[in-house]
DRENTILUM-930819 format. One record per atom (N, C-alpha, C): residue in three letters; atom name; x, y, z. Coordinates in steps of 0.2 Angstrom, whole numbers, plus 5000, padded with zeros to 4 digits. Example, Ala and Ser with C-alpha at 12.3 -4.5 7.8 and 13.67 -1.06 7.14 Angstrom:
2
{site 'ALA','N',{5066,4972,5039}},
{site 'ALA','CA',{5062,4978,5039}},
{site 'ALA','C',{5066,4984,5039}},
{site 'SER','N',{5064,4989,5035}},
{site 'SER','CA',{5068,4995,5036}},
{site 'SER','C',{5064,5000,5039}},
END
This chain:
97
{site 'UNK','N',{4992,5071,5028}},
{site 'UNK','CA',{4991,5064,5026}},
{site 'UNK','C',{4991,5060,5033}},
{site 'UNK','N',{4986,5054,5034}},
{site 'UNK','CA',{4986,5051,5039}},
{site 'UNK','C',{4989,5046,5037}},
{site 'UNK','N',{4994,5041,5039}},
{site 'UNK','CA',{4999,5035,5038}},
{site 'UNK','C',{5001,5030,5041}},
{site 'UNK','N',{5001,5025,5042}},
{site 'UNK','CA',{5003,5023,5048}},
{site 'UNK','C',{5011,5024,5049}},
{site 'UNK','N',{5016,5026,5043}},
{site 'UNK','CA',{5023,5025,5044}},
{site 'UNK','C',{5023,5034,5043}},
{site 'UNK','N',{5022,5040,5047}},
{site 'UNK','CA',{5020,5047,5046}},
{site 'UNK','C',{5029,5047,5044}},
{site 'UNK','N',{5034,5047,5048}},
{site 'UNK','CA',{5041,5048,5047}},
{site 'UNK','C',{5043,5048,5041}},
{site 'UNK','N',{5043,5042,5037}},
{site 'UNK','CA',{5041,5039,5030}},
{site 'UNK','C',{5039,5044,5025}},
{site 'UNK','N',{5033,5044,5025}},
{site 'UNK','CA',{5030,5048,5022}},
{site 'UNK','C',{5031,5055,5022}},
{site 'UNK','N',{5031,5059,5026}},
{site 'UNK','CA',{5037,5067,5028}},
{site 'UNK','C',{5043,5064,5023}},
{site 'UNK','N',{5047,5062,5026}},
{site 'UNK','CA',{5054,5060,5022}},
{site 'UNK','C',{5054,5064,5014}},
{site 'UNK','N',{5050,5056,5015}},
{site 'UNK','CA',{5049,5056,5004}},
{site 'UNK','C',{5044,5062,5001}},
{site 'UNK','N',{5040,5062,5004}},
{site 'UNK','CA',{5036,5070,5002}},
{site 'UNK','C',{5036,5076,5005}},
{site 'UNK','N',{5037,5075,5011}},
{site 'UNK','CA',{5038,5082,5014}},
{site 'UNK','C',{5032,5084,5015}},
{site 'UNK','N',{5028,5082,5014}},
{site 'UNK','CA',{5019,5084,5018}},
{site 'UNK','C',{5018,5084,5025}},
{site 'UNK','N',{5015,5087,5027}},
{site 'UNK','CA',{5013,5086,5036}},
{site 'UNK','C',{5010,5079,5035}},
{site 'UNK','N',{5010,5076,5043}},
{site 'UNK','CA',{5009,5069,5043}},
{site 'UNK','C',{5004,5067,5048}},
{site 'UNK','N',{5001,5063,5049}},
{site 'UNK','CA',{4998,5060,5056}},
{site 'UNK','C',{5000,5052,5056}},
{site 'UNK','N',{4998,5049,5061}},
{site 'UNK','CA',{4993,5044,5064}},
{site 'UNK','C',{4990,5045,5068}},
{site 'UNK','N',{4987,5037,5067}},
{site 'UNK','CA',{4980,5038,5072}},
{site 'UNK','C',{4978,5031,5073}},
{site 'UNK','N',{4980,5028,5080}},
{site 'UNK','CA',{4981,5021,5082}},
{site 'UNK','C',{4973,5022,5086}},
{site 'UNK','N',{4970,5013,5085}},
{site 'UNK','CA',{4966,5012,5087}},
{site 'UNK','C',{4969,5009,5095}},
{site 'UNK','N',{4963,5010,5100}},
{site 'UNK','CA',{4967,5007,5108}},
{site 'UNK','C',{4962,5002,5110}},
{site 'UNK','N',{4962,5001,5116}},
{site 'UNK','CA',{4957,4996,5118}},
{site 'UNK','C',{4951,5003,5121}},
{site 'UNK','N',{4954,5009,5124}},
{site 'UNK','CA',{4949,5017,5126}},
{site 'UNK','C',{4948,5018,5120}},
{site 'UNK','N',{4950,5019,5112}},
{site 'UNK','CA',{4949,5023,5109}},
{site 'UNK','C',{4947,5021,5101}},
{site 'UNK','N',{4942,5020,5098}},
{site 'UNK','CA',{4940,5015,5091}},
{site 'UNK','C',{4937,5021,5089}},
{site 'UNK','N',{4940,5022,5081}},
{site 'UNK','CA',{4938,5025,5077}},
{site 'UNK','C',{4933,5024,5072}},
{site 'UNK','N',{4929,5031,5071}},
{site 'UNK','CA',{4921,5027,5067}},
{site 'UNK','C',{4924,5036,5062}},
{site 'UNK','N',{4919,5034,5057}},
{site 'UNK','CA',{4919,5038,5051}},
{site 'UNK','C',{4916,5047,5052}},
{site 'UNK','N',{4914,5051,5059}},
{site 'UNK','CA',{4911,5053,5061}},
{site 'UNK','C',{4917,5058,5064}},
{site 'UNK','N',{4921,5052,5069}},
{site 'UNK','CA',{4927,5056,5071}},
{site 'UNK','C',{4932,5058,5067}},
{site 'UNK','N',{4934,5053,5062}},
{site 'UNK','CA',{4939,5054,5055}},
{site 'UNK','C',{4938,5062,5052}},
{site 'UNK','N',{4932,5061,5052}},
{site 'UNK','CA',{4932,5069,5047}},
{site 'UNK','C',{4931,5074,5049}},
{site 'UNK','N',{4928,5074,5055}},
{site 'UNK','CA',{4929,5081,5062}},
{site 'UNK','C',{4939,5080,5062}},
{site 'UNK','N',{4942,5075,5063}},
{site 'UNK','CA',{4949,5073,5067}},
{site 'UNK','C',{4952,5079,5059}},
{site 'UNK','N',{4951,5078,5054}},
{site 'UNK','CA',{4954,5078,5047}},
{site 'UNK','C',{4952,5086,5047}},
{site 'UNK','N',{4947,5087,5047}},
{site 'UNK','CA',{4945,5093,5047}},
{site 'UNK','C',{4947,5099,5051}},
{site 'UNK','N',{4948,5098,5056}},
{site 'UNK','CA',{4950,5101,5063}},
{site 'UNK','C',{4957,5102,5063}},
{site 'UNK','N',{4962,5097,5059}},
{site 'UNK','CA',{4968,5097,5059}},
{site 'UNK','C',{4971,5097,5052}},
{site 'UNK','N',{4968,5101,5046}},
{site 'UNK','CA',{4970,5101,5039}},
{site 'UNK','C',{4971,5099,5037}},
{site 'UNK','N',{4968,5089,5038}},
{site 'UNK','CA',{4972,5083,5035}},
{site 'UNK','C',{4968,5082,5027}},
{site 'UNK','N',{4970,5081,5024}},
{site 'UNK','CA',{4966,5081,5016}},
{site 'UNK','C',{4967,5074,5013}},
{site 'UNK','N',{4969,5069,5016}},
{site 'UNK','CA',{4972,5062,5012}},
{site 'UNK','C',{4972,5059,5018}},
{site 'UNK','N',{4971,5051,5016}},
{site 'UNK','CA',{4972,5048,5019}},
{site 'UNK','C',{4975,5041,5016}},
{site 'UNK','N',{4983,5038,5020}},
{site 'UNK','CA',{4984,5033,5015}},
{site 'UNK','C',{4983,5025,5019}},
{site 'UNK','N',{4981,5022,5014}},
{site 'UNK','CA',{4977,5016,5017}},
{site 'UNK','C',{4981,5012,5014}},
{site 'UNK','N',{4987,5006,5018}},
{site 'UNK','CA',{4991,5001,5019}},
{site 'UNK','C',{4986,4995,5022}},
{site 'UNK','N',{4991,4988,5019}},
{site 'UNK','CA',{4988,4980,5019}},
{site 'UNK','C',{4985,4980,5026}},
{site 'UNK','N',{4990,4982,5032}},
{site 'UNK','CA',{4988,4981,5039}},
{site 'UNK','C',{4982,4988,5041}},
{site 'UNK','N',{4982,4992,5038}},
{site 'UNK','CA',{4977,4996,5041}},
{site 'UNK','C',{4972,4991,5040}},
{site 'UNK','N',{4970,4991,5049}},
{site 'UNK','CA',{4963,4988,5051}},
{site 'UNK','C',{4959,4994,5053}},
{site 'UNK','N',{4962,5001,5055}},
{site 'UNK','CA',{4957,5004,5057}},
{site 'UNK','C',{4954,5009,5053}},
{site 'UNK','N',{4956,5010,5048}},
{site 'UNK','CA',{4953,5015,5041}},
{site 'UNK','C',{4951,5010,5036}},
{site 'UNK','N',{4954,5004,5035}},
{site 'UNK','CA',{4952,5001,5028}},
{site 'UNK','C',{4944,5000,5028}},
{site 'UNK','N',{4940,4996,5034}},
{site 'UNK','CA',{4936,4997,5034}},
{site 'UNK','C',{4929,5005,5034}},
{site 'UNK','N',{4932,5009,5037}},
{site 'UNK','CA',{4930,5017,5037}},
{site 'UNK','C',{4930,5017,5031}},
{site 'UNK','N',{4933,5017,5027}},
{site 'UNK','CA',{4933,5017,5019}},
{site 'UNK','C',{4928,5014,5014}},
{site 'UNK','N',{4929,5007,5015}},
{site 'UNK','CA',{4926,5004,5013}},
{site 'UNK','C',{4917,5006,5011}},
{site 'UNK','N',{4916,5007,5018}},
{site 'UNK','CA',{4910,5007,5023}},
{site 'UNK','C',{4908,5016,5019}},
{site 'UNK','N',{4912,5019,5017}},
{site 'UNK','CA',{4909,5027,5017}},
{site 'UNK','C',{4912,5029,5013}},
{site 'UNK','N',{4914,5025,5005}},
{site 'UNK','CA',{4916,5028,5001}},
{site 'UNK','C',{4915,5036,4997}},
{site 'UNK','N',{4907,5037,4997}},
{site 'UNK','CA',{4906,5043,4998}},
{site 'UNK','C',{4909,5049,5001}},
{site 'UNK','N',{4914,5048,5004}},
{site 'UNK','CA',{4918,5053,5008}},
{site 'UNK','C',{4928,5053,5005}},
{site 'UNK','N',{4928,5049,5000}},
{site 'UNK','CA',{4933,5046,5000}},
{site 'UNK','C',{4933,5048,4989}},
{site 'UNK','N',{4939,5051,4988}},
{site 'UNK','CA',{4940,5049,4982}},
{site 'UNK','C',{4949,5045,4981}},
{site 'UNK','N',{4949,5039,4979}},
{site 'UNK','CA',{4955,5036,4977}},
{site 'UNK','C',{4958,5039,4973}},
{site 'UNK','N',{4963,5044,4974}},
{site 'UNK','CA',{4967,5046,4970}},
{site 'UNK','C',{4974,5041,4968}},
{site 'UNK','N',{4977,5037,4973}},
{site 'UNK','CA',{4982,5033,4969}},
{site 'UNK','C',{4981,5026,4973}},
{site 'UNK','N',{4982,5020,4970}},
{site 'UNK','CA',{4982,5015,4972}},
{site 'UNK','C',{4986,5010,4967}},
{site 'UNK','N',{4989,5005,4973}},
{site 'UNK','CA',{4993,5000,4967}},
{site 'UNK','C',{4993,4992,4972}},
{site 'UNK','N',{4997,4989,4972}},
{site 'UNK','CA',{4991,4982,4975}},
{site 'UNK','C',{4993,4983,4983}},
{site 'UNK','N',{4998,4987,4987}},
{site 'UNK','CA',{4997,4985,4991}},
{site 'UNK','C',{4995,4992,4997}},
{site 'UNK','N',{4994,4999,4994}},
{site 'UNK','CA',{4991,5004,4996}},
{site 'UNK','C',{4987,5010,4991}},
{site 'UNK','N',{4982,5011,4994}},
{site 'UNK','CA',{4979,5016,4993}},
{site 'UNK','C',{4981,5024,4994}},
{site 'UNK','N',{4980,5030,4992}},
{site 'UNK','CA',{4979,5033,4995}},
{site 'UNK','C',{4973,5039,4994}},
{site 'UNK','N',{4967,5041,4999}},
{site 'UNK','CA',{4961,5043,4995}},
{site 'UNK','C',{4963,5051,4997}},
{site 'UNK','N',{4957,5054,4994}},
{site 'UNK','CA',{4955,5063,4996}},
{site 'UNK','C',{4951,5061,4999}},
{site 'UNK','N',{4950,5065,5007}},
{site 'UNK','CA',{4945,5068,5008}},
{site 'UNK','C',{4940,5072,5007}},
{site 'UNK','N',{4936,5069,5005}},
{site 'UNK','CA',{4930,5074,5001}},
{site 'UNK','C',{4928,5080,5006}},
{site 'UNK','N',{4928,5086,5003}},
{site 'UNK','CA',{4931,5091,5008}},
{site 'UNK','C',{4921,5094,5010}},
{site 'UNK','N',{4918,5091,5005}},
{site 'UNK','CA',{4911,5094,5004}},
{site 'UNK','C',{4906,5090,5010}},
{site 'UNK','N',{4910,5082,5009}},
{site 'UNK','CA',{4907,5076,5015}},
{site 'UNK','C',{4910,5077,5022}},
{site 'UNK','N',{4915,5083,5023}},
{site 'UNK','CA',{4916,5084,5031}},
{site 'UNK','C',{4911,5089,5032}},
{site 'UNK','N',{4911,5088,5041}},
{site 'UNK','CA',{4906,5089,5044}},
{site 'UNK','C',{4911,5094,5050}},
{site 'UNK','N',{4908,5099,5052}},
{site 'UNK','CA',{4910,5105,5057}},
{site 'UNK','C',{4911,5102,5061}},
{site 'UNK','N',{4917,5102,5066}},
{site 'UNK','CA',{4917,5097,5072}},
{site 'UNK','C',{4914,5099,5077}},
{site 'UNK','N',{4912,5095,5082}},
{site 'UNK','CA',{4908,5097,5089}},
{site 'UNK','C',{4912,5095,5093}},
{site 'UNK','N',{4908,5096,5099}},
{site 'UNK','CA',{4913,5092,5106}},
{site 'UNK','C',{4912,5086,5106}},
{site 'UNK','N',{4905,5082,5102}},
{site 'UNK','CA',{4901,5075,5105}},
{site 'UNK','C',{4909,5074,5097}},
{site 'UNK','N',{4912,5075,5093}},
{site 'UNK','CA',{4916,5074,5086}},
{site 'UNK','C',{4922,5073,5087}},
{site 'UNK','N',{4926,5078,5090}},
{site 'UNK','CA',{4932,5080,5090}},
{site 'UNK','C',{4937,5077,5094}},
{site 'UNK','N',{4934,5070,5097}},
{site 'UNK','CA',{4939,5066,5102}},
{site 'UNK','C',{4937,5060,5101}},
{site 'UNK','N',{4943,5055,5097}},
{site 'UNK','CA',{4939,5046,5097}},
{site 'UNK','C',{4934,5047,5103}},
{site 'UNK','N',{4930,5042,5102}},
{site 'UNK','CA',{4926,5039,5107}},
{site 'UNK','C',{4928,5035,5114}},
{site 'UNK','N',{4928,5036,5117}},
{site 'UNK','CA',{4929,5027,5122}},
{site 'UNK','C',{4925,5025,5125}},
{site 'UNK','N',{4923,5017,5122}},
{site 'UNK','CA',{4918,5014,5125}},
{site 'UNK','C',{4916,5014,5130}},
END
């Protein structure tokens, strides 16, 4: 699961956990997300009020996302494991502009 609070999340459920911060070097696009997810086993993804870096990915590419739980002030979706894509070299590392 990727979260912004991973320590949180581990605790209360016990799943493996990431984050994944946006930098002034490093702006994630929906390309990376599912090479990054892919590459590293991640199946969820949980989208919080301040996520500014995935609420939009989401938004934007619902297609890749199924909402399995929400309530008013977090989501959390499935990776749709059919809409990831094999990762490459140009995939497997944010970007930096």
């Amino acid at each position: 699961i990727i979260f912004s609070h991973p320590r949180v999340m581990k605790l209360f459920t016990g799943a493996r956990t990431a984050v994944c911060y946006n930098t002034f070097e490093v702006h994630w696009d929906i390309d990376q997300l599912l090479a990054f997810a892919q590459e590293n086993e991640i199946s969820h993804l949980a989208v919080g009020p301040y996520n500014y870096i995935f609420r939009p990915i989401v938004s934007k590419n619902s297609q890749h996302f199924q909402t399995i739980y929400q309530n008013d002030t977090f989501a959390i979706h499935r990776i749709q494991q059919a809409a990831m894509q094999a990762p490459t070299a140009a995939t497997t590392s944010p970007k930096k502009p």
